[in-house]
C-alpha positions in Angstrom: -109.0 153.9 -33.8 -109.3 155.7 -36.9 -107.4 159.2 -37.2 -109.5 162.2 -37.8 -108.5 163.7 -41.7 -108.6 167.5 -41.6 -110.4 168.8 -44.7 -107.2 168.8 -47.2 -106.0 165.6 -46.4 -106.7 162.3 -48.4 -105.9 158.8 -47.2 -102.8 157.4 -49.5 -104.7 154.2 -49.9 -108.0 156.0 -50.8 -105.9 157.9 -53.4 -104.1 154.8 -54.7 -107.6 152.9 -55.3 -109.2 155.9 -56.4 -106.3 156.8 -59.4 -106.1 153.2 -60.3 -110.0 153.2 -60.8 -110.5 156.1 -62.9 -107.9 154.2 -65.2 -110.4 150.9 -65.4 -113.3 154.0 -65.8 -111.3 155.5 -68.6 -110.1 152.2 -70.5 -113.9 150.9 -70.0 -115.3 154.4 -72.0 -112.4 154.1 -74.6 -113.7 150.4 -75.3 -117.4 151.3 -75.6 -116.5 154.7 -77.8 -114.1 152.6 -80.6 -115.4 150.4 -83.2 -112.4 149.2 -84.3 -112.7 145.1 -83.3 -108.7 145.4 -83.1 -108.4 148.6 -81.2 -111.3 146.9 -78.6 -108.8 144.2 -78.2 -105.7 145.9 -77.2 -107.9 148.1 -74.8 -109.4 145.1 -73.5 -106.2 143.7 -72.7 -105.0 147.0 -71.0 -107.9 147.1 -69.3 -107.9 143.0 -67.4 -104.2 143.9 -66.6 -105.0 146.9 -65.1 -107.7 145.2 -62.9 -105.0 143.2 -61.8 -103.3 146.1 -60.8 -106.3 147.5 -59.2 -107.1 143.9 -57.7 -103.3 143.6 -56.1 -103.6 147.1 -54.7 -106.9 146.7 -52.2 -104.8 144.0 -51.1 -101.8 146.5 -50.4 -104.2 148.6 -49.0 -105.0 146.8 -46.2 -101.3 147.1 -44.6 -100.6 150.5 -45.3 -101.4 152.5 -42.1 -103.2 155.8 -42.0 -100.6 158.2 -44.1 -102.2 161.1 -45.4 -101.4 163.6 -47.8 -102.4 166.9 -48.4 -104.8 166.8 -51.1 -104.1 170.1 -52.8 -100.4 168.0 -53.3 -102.4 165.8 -55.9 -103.5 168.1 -58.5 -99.3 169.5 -58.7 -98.2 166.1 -58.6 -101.0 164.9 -61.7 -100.0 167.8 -63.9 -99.9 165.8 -67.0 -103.6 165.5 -67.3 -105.5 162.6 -69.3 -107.6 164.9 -71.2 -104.2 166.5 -72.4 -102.7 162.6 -73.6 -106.0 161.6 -75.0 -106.4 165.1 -77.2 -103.8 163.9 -79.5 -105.8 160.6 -80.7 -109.1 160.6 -82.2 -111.0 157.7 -80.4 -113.7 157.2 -83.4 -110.6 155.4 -85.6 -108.5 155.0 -82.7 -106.4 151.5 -84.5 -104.9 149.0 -82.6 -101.4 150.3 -82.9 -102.5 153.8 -81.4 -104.2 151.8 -79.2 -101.4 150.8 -77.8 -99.7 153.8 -78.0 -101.9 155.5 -76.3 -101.7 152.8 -72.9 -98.0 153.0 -73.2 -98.2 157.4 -72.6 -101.2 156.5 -70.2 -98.9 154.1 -67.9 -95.8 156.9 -68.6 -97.9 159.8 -67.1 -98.6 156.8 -63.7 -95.6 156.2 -63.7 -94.4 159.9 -63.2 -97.5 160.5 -60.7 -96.3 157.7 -58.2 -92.9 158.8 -59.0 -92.9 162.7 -57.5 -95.3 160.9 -54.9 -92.6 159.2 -53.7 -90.7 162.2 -53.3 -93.2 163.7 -50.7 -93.3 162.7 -47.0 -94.6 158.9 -46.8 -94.0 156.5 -44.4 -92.3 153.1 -45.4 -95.8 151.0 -45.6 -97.3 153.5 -48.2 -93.4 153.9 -49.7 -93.4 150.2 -50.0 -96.6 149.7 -51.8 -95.8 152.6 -54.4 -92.6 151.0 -55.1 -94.4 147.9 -56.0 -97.0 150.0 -57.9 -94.5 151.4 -60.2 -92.6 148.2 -60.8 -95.8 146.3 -62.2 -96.3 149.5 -64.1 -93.0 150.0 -65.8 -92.4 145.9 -66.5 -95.8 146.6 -68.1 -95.1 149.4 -69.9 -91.9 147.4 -71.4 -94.1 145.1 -72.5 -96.7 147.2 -74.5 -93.7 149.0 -75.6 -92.1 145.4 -77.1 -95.9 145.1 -78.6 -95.8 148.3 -80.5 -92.2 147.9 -82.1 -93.6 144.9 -83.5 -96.6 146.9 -85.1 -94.2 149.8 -85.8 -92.3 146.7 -87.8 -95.6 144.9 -89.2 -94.5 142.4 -87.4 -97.2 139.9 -85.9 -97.4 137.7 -82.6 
């Protein structure tokens, strides 16, 4: 039996998926609007491991239980906006090393989000799953973060 959502609420799973997704969306548009070969590789990368992410959450998904949070709670907990980030890079000559940094302040601002959702009233199953969420996130923000110290340094692969 499925529980009735008033109008302000929003599945946790259907929020997960649905952040996770606008973050293939995005990286897919930021691939098609660069014509830097290098900068399309980097994004590329960013963008198969975050369908990994997206692939391992439907997965999580399934054995989280119907939590719900109040949907106006999203917008305060998303305050760091993606059109803010992406405002400071110009996507025309976006290089690979901008590239880069620019997945590295895009996982930083998930990171926070699932962060101060954790601080809000969830039960152990979605608590669980956001935990895992953040670790994948922030072992892959180390490594893009390893990636551009080497480009800071000139240093290749």
């Amino acid at each position: 039996m499925f529980k009735e959502l008033e109008p302000s609420e929003i599945l946790v799973g259907d929020l997960l998926l649905k952040k996770e997704e606008q973050g293939l969306k995005f990286y897919r548009d930021c691939i098609l609007r660069t014509n830097q070969f290098s900068t399309k590789y980097v994004l590329q990368k960013v963008l198969r491991v975050h369908q990994d992410h997206v692939e391992d959450l439907k997965l999580e998904i399934k054995n989280l239980s119907e939590d719900t949070l109040d949907s106006n709670l999203i917008s305060e907990l998303d305050k760091d906006s993606i059109r803010e980030i992406c405002s400071e890079f110009d996507f025309d000559t976006l290089t690979f090393r901008e590239a880069t940094r620019l997945a590295i302040k895009l996982s930083e601002n998930d990171i926070s989000f699932y962060e101060k959702l954790l601080d809000t009233d969830l039960n152990k199953p979605s608590q669980k799953a956001i935990e895992r969420i953040l670790y994948k996130k922030s072992t892959y923000v180390m490594q893009l973060k390893n990636e551009y110290e080497r480009l800071e340094k000139g240093i290749d692969k």
